[in-house]
N, C-alpha and C positions, 0 to 999 in steps of 0.2 A: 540615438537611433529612433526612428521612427514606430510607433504602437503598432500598424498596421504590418509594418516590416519584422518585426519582434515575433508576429504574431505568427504572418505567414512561412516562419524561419519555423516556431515551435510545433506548427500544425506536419511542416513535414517531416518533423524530426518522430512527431506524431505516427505521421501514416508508415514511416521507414520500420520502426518499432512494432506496429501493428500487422506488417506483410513479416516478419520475423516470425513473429508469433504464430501467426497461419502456417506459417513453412515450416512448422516443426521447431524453431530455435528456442520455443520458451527455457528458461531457466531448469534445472536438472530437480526435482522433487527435495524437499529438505529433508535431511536427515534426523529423525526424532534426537531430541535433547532431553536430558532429566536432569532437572536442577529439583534435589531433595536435602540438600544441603549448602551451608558456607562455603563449603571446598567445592562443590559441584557450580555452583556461582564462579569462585573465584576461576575454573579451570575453563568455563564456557567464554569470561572476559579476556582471558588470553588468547583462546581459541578465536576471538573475535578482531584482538589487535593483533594478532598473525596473519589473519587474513587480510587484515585494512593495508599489509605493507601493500598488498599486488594495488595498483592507481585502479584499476579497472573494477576489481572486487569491490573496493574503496568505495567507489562510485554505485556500483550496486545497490552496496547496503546502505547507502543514505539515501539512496532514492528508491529503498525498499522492493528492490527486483529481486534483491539475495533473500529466497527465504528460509525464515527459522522456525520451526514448529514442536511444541514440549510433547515432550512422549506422555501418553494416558490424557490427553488433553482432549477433549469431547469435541468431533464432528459433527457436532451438531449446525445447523446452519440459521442463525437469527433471523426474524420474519420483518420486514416493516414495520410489525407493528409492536418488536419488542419495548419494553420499558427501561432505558437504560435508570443506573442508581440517580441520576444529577434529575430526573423525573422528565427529561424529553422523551421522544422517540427518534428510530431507529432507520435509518434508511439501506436498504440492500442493492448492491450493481452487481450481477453476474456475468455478464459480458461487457465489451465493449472499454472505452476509453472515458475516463470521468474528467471532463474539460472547466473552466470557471463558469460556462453559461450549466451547465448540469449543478451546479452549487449554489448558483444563483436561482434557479426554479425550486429548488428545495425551500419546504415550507418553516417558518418561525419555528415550529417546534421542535426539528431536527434539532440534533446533540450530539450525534454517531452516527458514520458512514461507514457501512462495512462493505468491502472489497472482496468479491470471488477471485476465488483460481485463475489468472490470464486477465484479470482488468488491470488495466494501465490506469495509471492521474496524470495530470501536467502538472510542471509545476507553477503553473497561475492557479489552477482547481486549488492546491493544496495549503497554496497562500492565500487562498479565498476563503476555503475553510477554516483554517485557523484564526482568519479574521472575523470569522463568523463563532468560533468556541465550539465547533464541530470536529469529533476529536475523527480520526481516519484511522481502522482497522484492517489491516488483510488477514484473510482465514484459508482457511484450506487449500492453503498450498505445502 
């Protein structure tokens, strides 16, 4: 297939995605989780391969539209200019759709990309960042 073709195929799968989202279709809020123990791990992974039967949930959770959120876990919202531990910094999208050219403007020092409530990635962004060691966070959702 054709680059240009591949591209124009992912940008509207993009924009389909994005008029969802506007209309009301986002995803349903997560359900707080509390994993305070071994058992509570082992019952959230089952909870997890239950859910992978449905193809569609499936789908979801690996491309990170299903989300999970630990219960007592701080709302807090990281700034640009947090520190992450690996010693880069932090970069924050609150809206919108994070594409490879948005991964590509990001400067050297990026390490972490944190994702708001409602941003979307492609998955070229997300294979950009990875090939960059920029690890990709969603929060507050």
């Amino acid at each position: 297939m054709d680059k240009d073709l591949i591209r124009t195929l992912i940008r509207d799968v993009i924009a389909e995605e994005v008029k969802a989202i506007k209309n009301g279709k986002a995803p349903a809020p997560a359900a707080a989780i509390r994993i305070a123990s071994d058992a509570d791990l082992a019952a959230f992974a089952k909870d997890v391969l239950r859910l992978a039967q449905d193809p569609q949930l499936r789908a979801a959770i690996e491309a990170g539209r299903h989300p999970f959120r630990l219960a007592g876990a701080t709302t807090g919202m990281p700034t640009a200019n947090a520190q992450p531990a690996a010693g880069g910094k932090a970069h924050r999208v609150d809206k919108g759709v994070v594409t490879e050219g948005t991964i590509a403007k990001l400067g050297k020092d990026i390490v972490r990309l944190i994702l708001g409530p409602g941003v979307s990635i492609t998955p070229l962004a997300r294979d950009k960042a990875k090939a960059r060691n920029i690890s990709v966070e969603r929060i507050g959702q």
